[in-house]
N, C-alpha and C positions, 0 to 999 in steps of 0.2 A: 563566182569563178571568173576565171581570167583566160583568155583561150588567143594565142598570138603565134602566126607561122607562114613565112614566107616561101614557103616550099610544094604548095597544093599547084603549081601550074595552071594549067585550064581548068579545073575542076575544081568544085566549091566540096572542099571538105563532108560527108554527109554523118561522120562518126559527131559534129558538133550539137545536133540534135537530141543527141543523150543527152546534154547537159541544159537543155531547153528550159528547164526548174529553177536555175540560180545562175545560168550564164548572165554575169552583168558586163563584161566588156571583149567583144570581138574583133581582135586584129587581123586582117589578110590583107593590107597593103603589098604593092608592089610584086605579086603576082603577075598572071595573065589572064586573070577572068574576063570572061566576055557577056557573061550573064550572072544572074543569084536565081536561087531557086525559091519557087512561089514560096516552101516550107519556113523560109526564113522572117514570116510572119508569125510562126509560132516562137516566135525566143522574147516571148512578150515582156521579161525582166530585164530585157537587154537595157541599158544606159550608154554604150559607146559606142559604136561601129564605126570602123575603122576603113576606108575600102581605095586609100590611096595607090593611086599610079597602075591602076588594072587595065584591060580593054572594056569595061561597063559602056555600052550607048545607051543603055534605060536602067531602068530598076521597075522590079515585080510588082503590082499594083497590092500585094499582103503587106508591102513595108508601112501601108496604113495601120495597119496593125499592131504594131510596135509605139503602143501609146505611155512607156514608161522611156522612150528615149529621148535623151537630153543630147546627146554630141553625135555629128553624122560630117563625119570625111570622107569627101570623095574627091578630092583637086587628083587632077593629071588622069580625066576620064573623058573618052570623047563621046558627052552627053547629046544624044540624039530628043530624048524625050525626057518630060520629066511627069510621075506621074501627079496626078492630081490629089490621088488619097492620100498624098501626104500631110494633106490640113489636119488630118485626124490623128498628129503623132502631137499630140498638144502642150507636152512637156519639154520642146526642143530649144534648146537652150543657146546650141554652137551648131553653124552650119558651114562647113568649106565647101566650096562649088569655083575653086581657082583652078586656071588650065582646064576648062573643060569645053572651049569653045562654043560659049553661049552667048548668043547674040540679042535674047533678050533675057529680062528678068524673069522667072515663072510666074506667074499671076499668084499660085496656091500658095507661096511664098507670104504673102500678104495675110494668110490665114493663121500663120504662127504667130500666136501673140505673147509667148514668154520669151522667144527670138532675142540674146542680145548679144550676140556679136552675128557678124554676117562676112563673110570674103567670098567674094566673087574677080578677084585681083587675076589677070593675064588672060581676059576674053576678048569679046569682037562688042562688046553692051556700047551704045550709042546713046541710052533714052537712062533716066532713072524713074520709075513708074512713083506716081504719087502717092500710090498705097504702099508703096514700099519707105518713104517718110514719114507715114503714118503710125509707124511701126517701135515699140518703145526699144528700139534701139540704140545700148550704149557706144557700140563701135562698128562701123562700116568699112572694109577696103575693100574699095573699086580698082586700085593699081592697075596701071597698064591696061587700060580699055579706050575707049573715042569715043568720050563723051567731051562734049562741048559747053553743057550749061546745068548746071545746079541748080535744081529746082528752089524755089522758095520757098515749098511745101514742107522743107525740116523746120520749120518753123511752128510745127505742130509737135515734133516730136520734143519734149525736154527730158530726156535721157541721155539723148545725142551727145558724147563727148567728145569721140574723135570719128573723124572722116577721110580715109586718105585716097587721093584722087591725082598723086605720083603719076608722071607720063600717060597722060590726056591731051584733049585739045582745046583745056581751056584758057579764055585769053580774060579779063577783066568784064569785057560786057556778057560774058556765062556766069559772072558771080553776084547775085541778088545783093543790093545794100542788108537787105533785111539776114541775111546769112549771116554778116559780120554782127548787126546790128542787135539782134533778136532773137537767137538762137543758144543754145546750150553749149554749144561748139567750144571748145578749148586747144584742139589739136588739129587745123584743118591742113592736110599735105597737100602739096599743089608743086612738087619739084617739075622738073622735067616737061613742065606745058610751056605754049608760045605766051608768055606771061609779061607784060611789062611792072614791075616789083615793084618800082615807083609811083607808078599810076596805081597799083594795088594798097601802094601804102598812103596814099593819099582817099582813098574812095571811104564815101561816107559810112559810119560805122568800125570803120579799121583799128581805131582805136580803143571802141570797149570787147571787139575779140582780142586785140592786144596783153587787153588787164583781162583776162579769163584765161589768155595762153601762159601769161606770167605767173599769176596765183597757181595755176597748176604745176606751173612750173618748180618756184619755191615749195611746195609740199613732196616733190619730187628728190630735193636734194636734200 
C-alpha cells in the first residue's frame, strides 16, 4: 500500500495505522508536523517515508524499529536531534537530511552500512567524520555547507563515485593528492569554492581522476 497526503496540518494522520500490515510507502511531506508519533514504529513493512519540508526537530526513538526501511526523507526539517536507534534500521539504503541545519554529522549514521546515497546538501557541516568515508558509499552530496578539507580517508571507501562539495570552502591545500590519485571518485563537484583551477589542474594525481571522470563520462553519452 501507498499512503500519500498533504493535507494532515499539525497532526500525524492516526487512521494510517490500519494499514500497518502492508503499508510499504508513506508520504506526508510538506505539511506542518512538529512531531511523529512513537506508534510509527509499528508500520514495520514500511520501505519509504517520506517526511519532507514539516516542522520535525527530532524523530521518535521507535523509528528504530522500522527495520525493513530502505529510503527516509526528511530535507527542509529543522533537526534538533537525531536519534541514535536508527543504527537498527539496517536496510537503509537512501538517506536526505538537506536543509535541516546540521552542523555535524550524526555519529549513528556510521552504523548503516548498506547507506548508498547520502545528502546532507544546504547545512552548517564543517568536519566530514571519518567513519563517515568508511562507509560503502556510492554518492555523497555535501552542497552548500563549510567544509574546508576533504578527508583522505575515502580512500578506504571503493564504492565512492560521485562526491559533490558545490559552494564550500575549499581551496587546493583541502584536497588530498591521494583523493585524485587513489580513490574511486569519478565525479567530484567542487563549483562555487575559493578554488584556483589551475593549480587544481596541475596537483598531483589530477590526471588519473581526469581518465575516471572521462570513462564515465563516455558511458554516459
Amino acid at each position: 500500500a501507498v499512503v500519500s497526503t498533504q493535507s494532515t496540518g499539525e497532526k500525524f494522520p492516526e487512521d494510517i495505522f490500519e494499514l500497518r500490515r502492508n503499508l510499504r510507502t508513506l508520504d506526508l511531506s510538506h505539511n506542518k508536523l512538529d512531531e511523529l508519533p512513537d506508534d510509527i514504529g509499528c508500520l514495520q513493512m514500511l520501505r519509504t517515508l517520506k517526511l519532507e519540508d514539516n516542522k520535525l526537530g527530532m524523530l521518535p526513538k521507535p523509528i528504530g524499529n522500522l527495520g525493513k526501511l530502505e529510503a527516509l526523507h526528511l530535507s527542509g526539517n529543522p533537526l534538533m536531534d537525531w536519534p541514535t536507534q536508527i543504527h537498527r534500521c539496517t536496510n537503509l539504503k537512501h538517506l536526505d537530511l538537506s536543509r535541516c541545519r546540521i552542523s555535524e554529522v550524526p555519529d549513528s549514521i556510521n552504523c548503516l552500512k548498506k547507506l548508498d546515497y547520502l545528502c546532507l546538501s544546504n547545512n552548517r557541516i564543517h568536519t566530514i567524520p571519518e567513519g563517515l568515508c568508511e562507509l560503502k558509499l556510492v554518492e555523497i552530496d555535501l552542497n552548500q555547507n563549510e567544509i574546508a578539507v576533504i578527508p583522505s580517508a575515502f580512500t578506504k571507501n571503493t564504492s565512492l563515485r560521485v562526491l559533490r562539495l558545490d559552494y564550500n570552502s575549499i581551496t587546493c591545500a583541502g584536497i588530498p593528492n591521494e583523493i585524485l590519485a587513489d580513490t574511486t571518485i569519478s565525479t567530484l563537484s567542487l563549483e562555487g569554492n575559493p578554488l584556483d583551477v589551475r593549480k587544481f589542474h596541475e596537483m598531483d594525481g589530477y590526471d588519473k581522476y581526469n581518465e575516471r571522470y572521462a570513462a564515465t563520462k563516455r558511458k554516459c553519452d
